[in-house]
C-alpha positions as CSV (number, residue, x, y, z in Angstrom):
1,X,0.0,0.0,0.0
2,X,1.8,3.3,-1.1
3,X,2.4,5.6,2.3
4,X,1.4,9.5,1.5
5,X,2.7,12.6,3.5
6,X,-0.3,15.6,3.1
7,X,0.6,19.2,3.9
8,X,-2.3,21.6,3.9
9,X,-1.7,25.5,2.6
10,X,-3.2,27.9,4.3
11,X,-6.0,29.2,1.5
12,X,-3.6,31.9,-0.5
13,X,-4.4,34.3,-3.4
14,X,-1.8,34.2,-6.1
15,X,1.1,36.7,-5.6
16,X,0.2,37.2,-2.1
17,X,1.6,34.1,-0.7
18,X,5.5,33.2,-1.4
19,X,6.2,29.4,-2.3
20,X,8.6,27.1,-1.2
21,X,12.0,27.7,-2.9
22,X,13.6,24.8,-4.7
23,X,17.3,24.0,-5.0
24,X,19.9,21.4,-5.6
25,X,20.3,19.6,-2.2
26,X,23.7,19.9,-0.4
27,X,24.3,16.5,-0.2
28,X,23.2,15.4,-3.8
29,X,25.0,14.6,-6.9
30,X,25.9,17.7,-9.0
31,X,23.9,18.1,-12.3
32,X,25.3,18.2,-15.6
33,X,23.7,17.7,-18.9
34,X,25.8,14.5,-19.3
35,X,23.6,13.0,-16.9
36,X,20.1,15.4,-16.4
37,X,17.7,15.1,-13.5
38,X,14.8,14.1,-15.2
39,X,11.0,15.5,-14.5
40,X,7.4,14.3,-15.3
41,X,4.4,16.4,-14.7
42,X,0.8,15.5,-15.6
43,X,-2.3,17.6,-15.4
44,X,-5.5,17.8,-17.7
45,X,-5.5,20.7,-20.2
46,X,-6.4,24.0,-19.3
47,X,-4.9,23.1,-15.9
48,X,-1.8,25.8,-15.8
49,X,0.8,23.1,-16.3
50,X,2.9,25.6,-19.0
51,X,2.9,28.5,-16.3
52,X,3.5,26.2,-13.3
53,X,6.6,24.8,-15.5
54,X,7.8,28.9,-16.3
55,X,7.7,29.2,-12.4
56,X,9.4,26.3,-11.8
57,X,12.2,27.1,-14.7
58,X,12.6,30.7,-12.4
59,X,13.4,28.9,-9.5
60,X,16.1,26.8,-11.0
61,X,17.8,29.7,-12.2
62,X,18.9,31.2,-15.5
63,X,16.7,33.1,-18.3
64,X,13.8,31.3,-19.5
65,X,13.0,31.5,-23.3
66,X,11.5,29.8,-26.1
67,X,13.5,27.4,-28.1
68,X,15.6,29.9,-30.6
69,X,14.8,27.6,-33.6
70,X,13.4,30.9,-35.6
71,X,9.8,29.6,-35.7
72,X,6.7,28.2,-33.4
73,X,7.6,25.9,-30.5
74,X,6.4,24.9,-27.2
75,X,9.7,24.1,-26.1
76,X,11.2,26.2,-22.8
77,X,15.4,26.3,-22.2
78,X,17.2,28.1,-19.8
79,X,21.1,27.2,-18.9
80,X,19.6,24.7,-16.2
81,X,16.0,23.3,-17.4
82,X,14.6,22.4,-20.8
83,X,10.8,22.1,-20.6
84,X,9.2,19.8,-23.5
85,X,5.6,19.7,-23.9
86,X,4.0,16.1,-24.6
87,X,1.5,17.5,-26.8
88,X,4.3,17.2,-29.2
89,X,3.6,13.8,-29.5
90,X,0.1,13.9,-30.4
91,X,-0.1,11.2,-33.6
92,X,-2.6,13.7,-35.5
93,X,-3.0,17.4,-36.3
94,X,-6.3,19.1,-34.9
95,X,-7.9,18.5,-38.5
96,X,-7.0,14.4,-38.0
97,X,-8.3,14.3,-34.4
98,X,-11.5,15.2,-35.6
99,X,-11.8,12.4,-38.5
100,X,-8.9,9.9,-39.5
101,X,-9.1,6.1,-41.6
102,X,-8.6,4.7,-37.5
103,X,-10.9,7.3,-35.8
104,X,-13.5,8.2,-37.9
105,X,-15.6,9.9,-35.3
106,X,-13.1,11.8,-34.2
107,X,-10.2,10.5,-30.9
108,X,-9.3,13.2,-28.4
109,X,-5.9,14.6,-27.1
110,X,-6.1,12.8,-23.9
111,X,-6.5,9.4,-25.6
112,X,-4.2,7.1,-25.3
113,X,-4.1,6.3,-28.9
114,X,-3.4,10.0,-30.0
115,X,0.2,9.5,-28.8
116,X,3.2,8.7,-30.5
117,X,4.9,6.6,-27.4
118,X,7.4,5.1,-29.1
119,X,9.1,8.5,-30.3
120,X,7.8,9.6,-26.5
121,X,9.8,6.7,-24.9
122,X,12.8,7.1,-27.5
123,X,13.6,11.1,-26.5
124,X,13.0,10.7,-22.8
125,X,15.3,7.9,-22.8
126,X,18.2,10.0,-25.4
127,X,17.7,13.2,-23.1
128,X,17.7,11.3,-19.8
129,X,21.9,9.8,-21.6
130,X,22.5,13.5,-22.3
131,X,22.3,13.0,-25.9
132,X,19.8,15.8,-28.3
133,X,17.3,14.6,-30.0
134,X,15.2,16.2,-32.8
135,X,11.5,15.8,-31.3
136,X,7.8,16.6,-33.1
137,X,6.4,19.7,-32.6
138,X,2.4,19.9,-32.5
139,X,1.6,23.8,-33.1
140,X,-1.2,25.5,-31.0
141,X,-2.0,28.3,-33.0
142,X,-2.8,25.9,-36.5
143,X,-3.6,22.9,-34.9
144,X,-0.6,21.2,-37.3
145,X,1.9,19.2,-36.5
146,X,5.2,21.5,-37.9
147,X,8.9,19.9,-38.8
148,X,10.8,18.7,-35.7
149,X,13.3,20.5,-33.8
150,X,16.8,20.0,-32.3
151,X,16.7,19.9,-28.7
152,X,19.9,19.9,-26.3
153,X,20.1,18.1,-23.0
154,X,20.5,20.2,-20.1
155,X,20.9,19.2,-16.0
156,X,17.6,19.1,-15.7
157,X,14.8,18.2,-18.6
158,X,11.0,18.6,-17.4
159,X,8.6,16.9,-19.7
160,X,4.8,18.0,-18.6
161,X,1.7,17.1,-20.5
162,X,-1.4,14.8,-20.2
163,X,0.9,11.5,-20.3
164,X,3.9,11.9,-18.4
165,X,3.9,8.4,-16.3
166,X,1.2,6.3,-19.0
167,X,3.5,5.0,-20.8
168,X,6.1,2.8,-18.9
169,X,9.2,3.1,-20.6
170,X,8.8,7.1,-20.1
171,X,7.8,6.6,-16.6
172,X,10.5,4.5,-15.3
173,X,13.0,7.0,-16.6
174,X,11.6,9.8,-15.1
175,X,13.6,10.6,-11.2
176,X,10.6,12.5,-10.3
177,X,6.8,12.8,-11.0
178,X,4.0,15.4,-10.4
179,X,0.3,15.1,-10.6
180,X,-1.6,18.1,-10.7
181,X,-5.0,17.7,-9.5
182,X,-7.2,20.6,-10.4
183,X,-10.6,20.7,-8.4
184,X,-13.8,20.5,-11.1
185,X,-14.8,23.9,-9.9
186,X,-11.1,25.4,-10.2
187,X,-10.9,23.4,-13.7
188,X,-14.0,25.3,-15.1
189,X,-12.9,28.7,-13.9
190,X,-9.8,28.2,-15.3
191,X,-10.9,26.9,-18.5
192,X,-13.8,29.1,-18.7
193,X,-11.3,32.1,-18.7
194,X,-9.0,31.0,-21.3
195,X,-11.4,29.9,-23.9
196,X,-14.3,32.7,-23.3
197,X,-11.7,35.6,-23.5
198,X,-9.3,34.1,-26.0
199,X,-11.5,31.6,-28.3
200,X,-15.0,33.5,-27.7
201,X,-16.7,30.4,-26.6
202,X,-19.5,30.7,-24.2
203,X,-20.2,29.0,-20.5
204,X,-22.6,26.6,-21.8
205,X,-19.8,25.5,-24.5
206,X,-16.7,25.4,-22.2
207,X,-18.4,23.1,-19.7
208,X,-20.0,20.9,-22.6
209,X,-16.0,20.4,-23.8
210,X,-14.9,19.6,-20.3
211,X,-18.0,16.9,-20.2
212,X,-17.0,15.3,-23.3
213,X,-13.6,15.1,-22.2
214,X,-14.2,13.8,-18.9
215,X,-14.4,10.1,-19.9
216,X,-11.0,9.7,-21.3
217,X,-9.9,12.1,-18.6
218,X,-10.7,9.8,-16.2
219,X,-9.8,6.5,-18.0
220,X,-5.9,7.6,-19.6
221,X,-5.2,11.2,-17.2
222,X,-6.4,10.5,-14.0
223,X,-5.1,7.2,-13.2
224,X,-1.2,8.6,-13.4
225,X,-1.9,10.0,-9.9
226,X,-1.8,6.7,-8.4
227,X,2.0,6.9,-9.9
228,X,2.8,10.4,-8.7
229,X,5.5,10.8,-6.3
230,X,3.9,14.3,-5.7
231,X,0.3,15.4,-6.1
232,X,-0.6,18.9,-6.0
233,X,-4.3,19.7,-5.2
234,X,-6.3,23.1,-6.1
235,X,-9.2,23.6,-4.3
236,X,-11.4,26.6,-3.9
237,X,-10.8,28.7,-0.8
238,X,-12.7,28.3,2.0
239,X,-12.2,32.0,3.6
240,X,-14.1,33.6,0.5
241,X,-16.6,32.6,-2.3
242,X,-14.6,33.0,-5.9
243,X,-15.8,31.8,-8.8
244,X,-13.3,32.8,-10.8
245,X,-10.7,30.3,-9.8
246,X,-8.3,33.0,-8.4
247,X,-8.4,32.8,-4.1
248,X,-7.4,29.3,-3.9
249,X,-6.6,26.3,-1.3
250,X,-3.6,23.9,-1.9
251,X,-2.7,20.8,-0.5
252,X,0.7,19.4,-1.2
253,X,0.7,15.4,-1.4
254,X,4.0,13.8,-0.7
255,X,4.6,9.6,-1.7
256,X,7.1,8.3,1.1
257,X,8.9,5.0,1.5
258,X,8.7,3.1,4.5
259,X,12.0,4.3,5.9
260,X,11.4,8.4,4.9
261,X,11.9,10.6,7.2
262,X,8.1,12.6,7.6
263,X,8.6,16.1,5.9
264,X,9.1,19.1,8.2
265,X,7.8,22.7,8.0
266,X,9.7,25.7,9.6
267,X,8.3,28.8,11.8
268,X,8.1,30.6,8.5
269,X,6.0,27.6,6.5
270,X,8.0,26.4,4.2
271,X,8.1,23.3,3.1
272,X,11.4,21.3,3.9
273,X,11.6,17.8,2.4
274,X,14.6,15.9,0.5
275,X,13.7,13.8,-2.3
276,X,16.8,11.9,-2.0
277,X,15.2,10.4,1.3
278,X,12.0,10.0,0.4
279,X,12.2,9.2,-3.0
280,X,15.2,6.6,-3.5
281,X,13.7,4.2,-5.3
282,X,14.0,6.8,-8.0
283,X,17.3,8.3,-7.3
284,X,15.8,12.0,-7.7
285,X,18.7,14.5,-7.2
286,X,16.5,17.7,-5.9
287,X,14.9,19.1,-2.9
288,X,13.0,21.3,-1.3
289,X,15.0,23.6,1.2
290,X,14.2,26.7,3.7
């Protein structure tokens, strides 16, 4: 039976409550891109994982920035992360997930069969050896899937997307993994947001997406929690009534082997756990620190 450590946020609105700093641990193994610390982190769509990633990329250190490759990407580099996004790996364009000889009726992103795992499987592994790879690019803004891209390893690679830990040859190379678990209510606020402002969609159409959505959600997303060696929860605050998904609650869900020490928080609240403890079986290389 797998152990779990929870730590409960006080309820926090964002910018006014600082989070816990990460850094390499004293005591682990430097980082180099010969032999990169390697990241998973899964969330639905809609669910912030791209600006959770550009906040973690901040705290590693070093400028942020889009792949310099002279056209779109997805890809994030700074001297210390590269951030790859899985929908790279989607097997068809927008156009093709909406009819293709296999699908007919259409397949969404979130199914399992709208991935190219092998290619997946074949990069994580290259990156995880330090070697580049020249990985798919699935563009956003035309729904096509543009020429591939060169891609250097650096010490530490993040790969966040629907499918971080489905696929087992991605998973078991991966030192750590992260679930984020985005409340219904928070989900919809979110999503509700992004796609009324930006794609002129309407409530009624932005809860019917997440609806039709929900059942390969739940059969191909949600089950990679089980696998997380951290889940982070977004609830809605309970010290004032927001529907707009801004004055949240967070819950921070730690995996722990039998011999972990249990994670401790200073005077000042922040979190203080190594991963090196608590997560050997993996071998992850970072902590938390005060």
């Amino acid at each position: 039976m797998l152990a779990f450590t929870q730590i409960t946020a006080s309820s926090w609105a964002p910018g006014l409550a600082a989070a816990p700093r990460v850094a390499p641990s004293r005591s682990a193994v430097s980082m180099d891109a010969s032999n990169p610390v390697v990241i998973g982190l899964a969330a639905d769509s809609g669910c912030g994982k791209s600006t959770f990633m550009r906040r973690v990329t901040g705290i590693f250190g070093g400028e942020c920035k889009l792949n310099d490759i002279g056209r779109e990407t997805n890809t994030l580099v700074s001297d210390m992360t590269t951030v790859i996004c899985l929908d790279d790996y989607h097997k068809w364009d927008r156009t093709g997930r909406k009819s293709n000889p296999e699908w007919p009726d259409g397949i969404t992103a979130l199914h399992e069969a709208c991935q190219n795992w092998d290619k997946m499987a074949a990069d994580v592994t290259d990156l995880k050896a330090g070697k580049a790879v020249e990985k798919p690019i699935y563009n956003h803004i035309t729904g096509e899937l543009d020429p591939d891209e060169p891609v250097q390893p650096t010490p530490i690679v993040i790969f966040e997307g629907l499918h971080p830990m489905h696929d087992e040859r991605v998973n078991e190379a991966l030192d750590l993994t992260i679930y984020l678990d985005i409340t219904d209510d928070v989900k919809f606020a979110w999503k509700a947001q992004r796609d009324i402002a930006e794609r002129g969609a309407t409530p009624e159409e932005v809860q019917a997406a997440i609806d039709g959505r929900k059942p390969d959600f739940a059969a191909y997303v949600e089950p990679q929690k089980a696998k997380a060696d951290i889940i982070i929860q977004v609830l809605p605050s309970d010290l004032i009534e927001d529907p707009t998904g801004k004055f949240l609650k967070v819950k921070y869900i730690q995996k722990k082997s039998p011999d972990a020490p249990p994670p401790r928080v200073c005077a000042c609240g922040t979190l203080t756990l190594t991963y090196s403890h608590c997560l050997s079986s993996r071998g992850a290389r970072i902590c938390i620190i005060d």
